[in-house]
N, C-alpha and C positions, 0 to 999 in steps of 0.2 A: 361276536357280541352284538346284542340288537340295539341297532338305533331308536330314539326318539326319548318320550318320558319316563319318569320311574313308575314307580310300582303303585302307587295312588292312583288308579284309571279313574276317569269321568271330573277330579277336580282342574279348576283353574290353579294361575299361582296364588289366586286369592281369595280363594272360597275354602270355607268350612269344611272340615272331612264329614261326610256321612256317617250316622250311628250303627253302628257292625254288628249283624248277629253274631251270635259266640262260635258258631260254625262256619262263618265265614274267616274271624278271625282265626281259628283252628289251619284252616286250608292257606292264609295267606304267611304265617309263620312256617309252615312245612315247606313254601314255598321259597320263604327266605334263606332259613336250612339247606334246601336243595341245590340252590345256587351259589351258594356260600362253597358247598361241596365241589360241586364242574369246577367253580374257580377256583377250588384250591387244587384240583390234580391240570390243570392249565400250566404250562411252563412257564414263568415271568417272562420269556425273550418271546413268546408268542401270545401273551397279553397283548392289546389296543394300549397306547400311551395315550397318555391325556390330550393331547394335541390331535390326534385320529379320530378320539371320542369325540370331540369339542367340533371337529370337522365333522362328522357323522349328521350331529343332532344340527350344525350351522345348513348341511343341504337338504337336511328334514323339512327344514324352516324357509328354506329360498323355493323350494318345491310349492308350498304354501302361498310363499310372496309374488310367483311367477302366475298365479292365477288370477290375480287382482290387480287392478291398476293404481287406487292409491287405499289410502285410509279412511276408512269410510265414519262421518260422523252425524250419522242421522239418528235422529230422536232426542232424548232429553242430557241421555249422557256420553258422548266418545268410547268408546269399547277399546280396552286396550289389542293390540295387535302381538305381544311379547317378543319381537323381533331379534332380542339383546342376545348378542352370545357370548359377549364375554363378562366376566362379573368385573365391575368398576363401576364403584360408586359415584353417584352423580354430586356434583359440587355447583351449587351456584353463586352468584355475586349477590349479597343481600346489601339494599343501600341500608338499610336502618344499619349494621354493623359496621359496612362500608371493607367488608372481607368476602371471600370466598368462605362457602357453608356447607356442608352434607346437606343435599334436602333430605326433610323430612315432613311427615305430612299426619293430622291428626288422626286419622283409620289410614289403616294399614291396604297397600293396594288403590288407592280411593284419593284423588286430588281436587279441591276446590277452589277455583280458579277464578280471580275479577277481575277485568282489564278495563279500563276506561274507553268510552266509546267517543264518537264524537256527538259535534252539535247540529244537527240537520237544518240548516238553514241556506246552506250555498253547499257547492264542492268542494271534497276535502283535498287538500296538494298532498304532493310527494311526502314533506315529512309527516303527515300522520301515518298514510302507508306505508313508512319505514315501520312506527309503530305498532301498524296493524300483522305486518310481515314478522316481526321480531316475535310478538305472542302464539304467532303461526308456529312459528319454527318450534318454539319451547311446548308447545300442546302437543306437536308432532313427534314430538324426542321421546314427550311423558308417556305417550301411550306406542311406540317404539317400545320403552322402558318396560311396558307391562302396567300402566296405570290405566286406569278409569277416571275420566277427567269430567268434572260437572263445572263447564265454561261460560259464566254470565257476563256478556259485553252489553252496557247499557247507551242506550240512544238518547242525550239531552231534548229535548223537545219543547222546554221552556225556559228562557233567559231574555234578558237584557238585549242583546242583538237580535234573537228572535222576533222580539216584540216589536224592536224597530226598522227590521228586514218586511216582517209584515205590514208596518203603517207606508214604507216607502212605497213598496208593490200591488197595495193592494189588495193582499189576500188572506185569508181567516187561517187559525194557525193550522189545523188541518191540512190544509190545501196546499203551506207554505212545509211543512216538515213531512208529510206523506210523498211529496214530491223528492225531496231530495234522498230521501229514508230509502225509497227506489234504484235512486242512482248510487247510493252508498253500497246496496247490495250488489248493483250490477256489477262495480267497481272489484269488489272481494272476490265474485266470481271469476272476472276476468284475470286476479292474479292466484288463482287457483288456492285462495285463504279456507280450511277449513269454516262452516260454518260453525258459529258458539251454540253451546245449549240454548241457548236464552237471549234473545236479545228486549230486556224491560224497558219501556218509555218512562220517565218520570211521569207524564200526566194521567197513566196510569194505575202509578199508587200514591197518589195524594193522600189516602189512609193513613199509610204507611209512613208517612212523611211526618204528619200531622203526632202520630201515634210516641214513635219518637222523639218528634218536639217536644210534646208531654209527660214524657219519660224522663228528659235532660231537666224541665222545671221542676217537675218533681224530685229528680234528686239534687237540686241547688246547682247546675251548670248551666242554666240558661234562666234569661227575662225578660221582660216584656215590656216595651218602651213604643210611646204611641200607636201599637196596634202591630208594633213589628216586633221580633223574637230574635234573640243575639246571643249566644253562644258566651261564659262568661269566662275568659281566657287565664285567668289571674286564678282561677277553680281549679286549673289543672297543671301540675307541677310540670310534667313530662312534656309538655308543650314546648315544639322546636327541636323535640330529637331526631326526626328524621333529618329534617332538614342542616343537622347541626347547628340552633341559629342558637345567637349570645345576646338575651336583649339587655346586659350590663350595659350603660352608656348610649343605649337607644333613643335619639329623640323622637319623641312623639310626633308625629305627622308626616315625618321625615320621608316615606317615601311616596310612591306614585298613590295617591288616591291619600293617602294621610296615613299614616301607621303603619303597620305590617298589612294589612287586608286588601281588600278588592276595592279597583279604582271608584265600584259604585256604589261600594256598602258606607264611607264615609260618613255618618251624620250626626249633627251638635247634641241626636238622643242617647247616642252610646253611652254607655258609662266607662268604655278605657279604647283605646283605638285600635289596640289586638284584637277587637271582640267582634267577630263576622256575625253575621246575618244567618238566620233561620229561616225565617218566614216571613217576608216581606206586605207590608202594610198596603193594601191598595193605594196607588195612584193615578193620576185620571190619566197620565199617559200610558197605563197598559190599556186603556180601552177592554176588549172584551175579556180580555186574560185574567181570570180571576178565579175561586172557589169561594165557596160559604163553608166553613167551616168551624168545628170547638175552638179554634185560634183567632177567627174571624174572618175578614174579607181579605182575601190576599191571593197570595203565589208561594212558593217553595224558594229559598235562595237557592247554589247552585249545588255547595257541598252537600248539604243533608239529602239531595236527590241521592249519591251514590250510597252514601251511608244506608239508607232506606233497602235501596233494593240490593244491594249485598247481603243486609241481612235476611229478609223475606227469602230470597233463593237459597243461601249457604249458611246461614246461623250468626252466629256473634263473632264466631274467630274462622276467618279463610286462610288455606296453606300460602296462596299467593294470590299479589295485588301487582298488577303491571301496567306501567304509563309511559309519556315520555318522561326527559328530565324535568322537559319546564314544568310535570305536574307536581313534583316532590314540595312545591312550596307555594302557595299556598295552601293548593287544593289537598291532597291527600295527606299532608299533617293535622286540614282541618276531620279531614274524613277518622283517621285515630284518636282525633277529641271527641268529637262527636261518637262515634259508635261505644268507643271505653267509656264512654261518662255515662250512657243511657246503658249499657249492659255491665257493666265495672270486670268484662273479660279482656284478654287479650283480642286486639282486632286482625292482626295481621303477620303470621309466620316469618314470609319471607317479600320483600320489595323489590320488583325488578323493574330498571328504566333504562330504556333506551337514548341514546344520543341524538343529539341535530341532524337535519340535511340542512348541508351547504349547498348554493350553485355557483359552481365556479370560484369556489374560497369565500364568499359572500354567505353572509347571514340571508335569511329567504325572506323578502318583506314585499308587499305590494307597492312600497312607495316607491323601491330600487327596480321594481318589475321585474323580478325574478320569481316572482308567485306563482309555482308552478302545478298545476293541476296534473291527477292522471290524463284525463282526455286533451289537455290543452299541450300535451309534453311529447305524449307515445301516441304514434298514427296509426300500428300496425299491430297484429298479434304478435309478432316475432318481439316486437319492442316493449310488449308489456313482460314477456316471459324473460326477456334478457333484463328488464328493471329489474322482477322476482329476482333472480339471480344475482343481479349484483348486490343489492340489499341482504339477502340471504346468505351471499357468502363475506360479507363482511365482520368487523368486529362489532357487535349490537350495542355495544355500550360508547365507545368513540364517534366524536363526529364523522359524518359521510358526505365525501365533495361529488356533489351530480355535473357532470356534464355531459359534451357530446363525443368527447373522446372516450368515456369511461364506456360511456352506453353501448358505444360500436365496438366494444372491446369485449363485450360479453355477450353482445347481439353473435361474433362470434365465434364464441364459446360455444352458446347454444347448438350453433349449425354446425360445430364439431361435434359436439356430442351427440347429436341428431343423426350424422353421418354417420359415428361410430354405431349407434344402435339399428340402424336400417339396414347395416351391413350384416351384423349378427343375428337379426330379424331371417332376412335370407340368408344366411347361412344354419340358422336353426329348425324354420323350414324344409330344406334340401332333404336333412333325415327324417322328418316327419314319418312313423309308423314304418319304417326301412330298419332293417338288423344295421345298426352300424358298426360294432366291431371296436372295441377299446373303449376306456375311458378319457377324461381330461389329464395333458402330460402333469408328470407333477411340479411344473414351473410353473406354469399356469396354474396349476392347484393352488402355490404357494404366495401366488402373486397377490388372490383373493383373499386368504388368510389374512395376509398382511395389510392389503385393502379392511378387510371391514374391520381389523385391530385398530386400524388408525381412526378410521371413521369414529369408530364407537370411542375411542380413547379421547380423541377434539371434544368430540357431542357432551363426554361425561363434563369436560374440564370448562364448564362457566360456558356452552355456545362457545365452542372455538370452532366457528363453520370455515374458515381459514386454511384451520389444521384438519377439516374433515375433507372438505374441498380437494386438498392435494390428495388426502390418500385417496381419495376418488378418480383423481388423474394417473394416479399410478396405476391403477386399472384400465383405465382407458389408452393410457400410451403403451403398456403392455400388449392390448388387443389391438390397437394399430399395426402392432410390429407382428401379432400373430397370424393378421388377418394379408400381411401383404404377401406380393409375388403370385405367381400361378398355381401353387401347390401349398395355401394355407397350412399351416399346423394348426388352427381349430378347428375338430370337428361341430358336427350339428351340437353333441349332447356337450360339450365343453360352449359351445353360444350359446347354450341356453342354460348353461349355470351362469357365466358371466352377466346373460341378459336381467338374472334372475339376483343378481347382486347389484344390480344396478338400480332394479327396481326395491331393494332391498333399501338402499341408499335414499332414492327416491322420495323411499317415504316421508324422509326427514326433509328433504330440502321443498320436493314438491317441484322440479323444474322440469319432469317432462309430460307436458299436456296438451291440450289442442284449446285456445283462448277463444271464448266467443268475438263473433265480428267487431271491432270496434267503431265507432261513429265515422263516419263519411266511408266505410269497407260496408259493399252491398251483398248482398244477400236474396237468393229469390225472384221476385221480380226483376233480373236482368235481363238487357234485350237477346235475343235470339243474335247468334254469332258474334256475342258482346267477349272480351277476353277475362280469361279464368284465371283468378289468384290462387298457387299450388305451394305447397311445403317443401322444402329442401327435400326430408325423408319420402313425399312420395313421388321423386321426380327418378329417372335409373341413374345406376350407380356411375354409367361415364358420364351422364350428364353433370351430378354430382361434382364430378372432379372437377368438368369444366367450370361450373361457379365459383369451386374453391381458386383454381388455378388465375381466375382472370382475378380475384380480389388480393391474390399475392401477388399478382402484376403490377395492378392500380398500386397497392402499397410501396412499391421497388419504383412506381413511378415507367414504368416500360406500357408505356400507351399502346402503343402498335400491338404487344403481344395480349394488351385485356382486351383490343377490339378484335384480336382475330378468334379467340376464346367466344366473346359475345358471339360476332358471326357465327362459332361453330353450333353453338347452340342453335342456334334459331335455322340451320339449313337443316339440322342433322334431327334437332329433338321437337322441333316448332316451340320454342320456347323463348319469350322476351325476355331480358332484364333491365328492369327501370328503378334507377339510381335515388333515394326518396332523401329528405334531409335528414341530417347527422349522420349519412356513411349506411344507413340499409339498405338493401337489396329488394325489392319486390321479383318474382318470379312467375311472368303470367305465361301462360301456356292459349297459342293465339285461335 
């Protein structure tokens, strides 16, 4: 029986069938006929079982995955990949219901996606890059799944802290958010984050801003009080459901900034102290920051910036909106007034938020000095892709404790896995265009089966990268144990389905790549005879052993045997190893 699609050639899973002449449809019936016939003089005990089909069309598809290295998201919308092979429906955690959900998405095949970005004004720490990593993962599942994902992450560009980061430094807001708007990308790159469709500036659709201001007055949700615009809270019943909040018994003022709102939006104009800000009224300490507009002299508050360009990119209602926790309140409850009051549709399918980073059990604050930046954290490539990883295989909705135990615990992870694939690298090689004679045993067949059952099973159930994670490992320690001794049991074309599972996996997590240099790591202009920083993967394979072997030394605490290991490197392969903080390796080759 042949592998691969049915009998629909040339569609996607999500395109339209083509209109048939009447003699094509003639010949595709005869043809159904036909096959109906073979399979019915087939004996059932020499039928394919569903489990051989199911394998069939899964190495159709890793044959595929084996030519690419990740998912590629260039242009306006992510291309789904269709990677899925088992059917299980995907479930996610919606905070608005505060349950697991079937997603489902307004067009069929087709996801539209808002994630909150940050504020470009300094560097962003770790936990927003938990956040950024968390919408990573979920983008890379959907279009795994067979989606087409239109991804708009938006770039605050004007606030309150802006305006006073620029009067501190000195510099016009251009200069002050074009700058860091650089380093945000660099940042993504470096953790191998797909990029979004889109990434809108607020100061870009001031239009837009403006447009639905006047929208929300026009239909009785908003007013106008000395020259500022304020959302009228008390107009909107459902206000507070996401957040669950109960304002029975609420004192007024009661909390930081006075009421429920933002510390800045306070002021004796309001008419009720729920009621946020729109459009903020010039003041002479924003200095240059201003528009002339139908609303008058002023600036955007911060909510209506997303609300705006949500809608301009993806309409009135998006499948999904994703933040961290601390955005559920107040920002993106006010994002559901605002957008439902100016369009009177639903704004928002499903709600996904991710949890805290901790350091070291500690809430992360600048004033405890635990404010940890990517660059101020991770020195090395190895350390940004062992952050990727530990973030990515955690649970995205619970808090996450960073430190430097955790770090070098995944730090290595990676360089197992690294090992593991540079072994089946060369060994997939070796057969390269050679008759090699058999297929993969079928324990190994079965081992993979089981592997991507799991994988895809975690992925489906709310991100359980946890439970996808292991069955990843069960892959991997299966091929440890294939690959040892002097007489392997896998051959080339059984490494290079394994390789090709792996990268199947891959897709989703996104952890094996090559990170650009990171700051103070040179590049280029090195001196002449200066030493070279090399990868685990491309060092040989008894080298190899020797790094693992002196790091389970240092671990066991047997000094003598991690220095005679160093030594053997550096007589046998010319190769350094220099000890960096929190327990990584650097590897220079002299």
């Amino acid at each position: 029986m042949p592998c691969g699609p049915s009998l629909v050639v040339g569609l996607s899973r999500h395109e339209s069938p083509r209109r048939l002449m009447p003699w094509s449809i003639s010949i595709i019936i005869c043809l159904v006929a036909l096959m109906k016939i073979v399979h019915g003089f087939v004996p059932p005990s020499k039928r394919p079982s569903s489990t051989q089909i199911g394998r069939c069309r899964r190495q159709a598809r890793l044959r595929t995955v084996f030519s690419m290295s990740s998912i590629s998201a260039s242009g306006s919308t992510a291309r789904s990949r269709n990677f899925l092979t088992n059917d299980i429906p995907f479930q996610l955690y919606n905070t608005a219901s505060r349950k697991k959900e079937p997603f489902k998405t307004g067009q069929p095949g087709k996801v539209s996606f808002y994630s909150c970005g940050p504020t470009i004004y300094d560097f962003a720490h770790i936990g927003n890059f938990r956040a950024f990593l968390t919408y990573d993962v979920l983008k890379r599942w959907l279009l795994y799944s067979g989606y087409d994902v239109e991804h708009v992450c938006n770039l605050t560009d004007v606030d309150d802290k802006i305006i006073k980061r620029m009067a501190r430094d000195g510099l016009s807001l251009p200069e002050l958010t074009d700058k860091f708007a650089r380093v945000f990308f660099e940042d993504l790159q470096a953790l191998n984050v797909l990029p979004a469709s889109h990434y809108p500036r607020a100061t870009e659709h001031i239009q837009d801003i403006v447009s639905m201001v006047q929208a929300l007055v026009d239909r009785g949700y908003a007013y106008e009080s000395q020259g500022s615009f304020y959302f009228r809270v008390s107009r909107f019943p459902s206000y507070g459901s996401l957040a669950k909040l109960d304002f029975s018994g609420m004192e007024m003022g009661a909390a930081k900034g006075g009421g429920i709102s933002d510390a800045d939006e306070y002021v004796a104009d309001k008419g009720d102290a729920k009621d946020f800000a729109l459009w903020k009224a010039y003041k002479a300490e924003d200095g240059p920051v201003f528009w002339e507009t139908a609303l008058g002299k002023g600036r955007p508050g911060w909510h209506i910036e997303c609300s705006a360009m949500a809608r301009r990119f993806l309409g009135p209602t998006v499948d999904l909106h994703a933040g961290g926790v601390d955005l559920v309140f107040p920002h993106h409850e006010n994002e559901i007034a605002q957008s439902e009051g100016a369009s009177g549709e639903r704004f928002c399918r499903c709600w996904v938020h991710n949890g805290f980073v901790n350091v070291e059990n500690e809430k992360m604050s600048k004033s405890k000095g635990n404010f940890l930046t990517l660059r101020g954290s991770l020195e090395t490539g190895l350390d940004v892709r062992a952050f990727r990883y530990l973030v990515v295989t955690s649970q995205y909705r619970m808090p996450l404790n960073f430190n430097t135990e955790g770090l070098a615990g995944a730090r290595k992870t990676i360089l197992r896995l690294d090992k593991v694939k540079a072994a089946l690298t060369r060994v997939a090689r070796e057969g390269k265009g050679a008759e090699e004679g058999g297929e993969i045993d079928e324990e190994m067949q079965g081992v993979i089966d089981k592997a991507v059952a799991g994988f895809e099973a975690g992925m489906a159930d709310d991100l359980n990268t946890p439970r996808a994670a292991a069955a990843l490992f069960t892959l991997v320690k299966a091929t440890e144990k294939a690959l040892k001794g002097d007489s392997p049991r896998l051959r080339p074309s059984g490494a290079r389905l394994v390789l090709a599972t792996l990268e199947q996996m891959d897709a989703v997590l996104g952890i094996f790549y090559e990170p650009p240099l990171m700051e103070g790591e040179k590049e280029g202009g090195r001196e002449e005879g200066a030493p070279v920083v090399v990868e685990l993967a491309d060092v040989p394979k008894e080298a190899q052993e020797l790094v693992m072997r002196r790091a389970e030394a240092k671990e066991k605490r047997e000094w003598a045997l991690a220095d005679e290991n160093r030594d053997l490197l550096r007589s046998r392969f010319g190769l350094i190893l220099k000890d960096k903080k929190g327990g990584a390796v650097e590897i220079v080759r002299e």
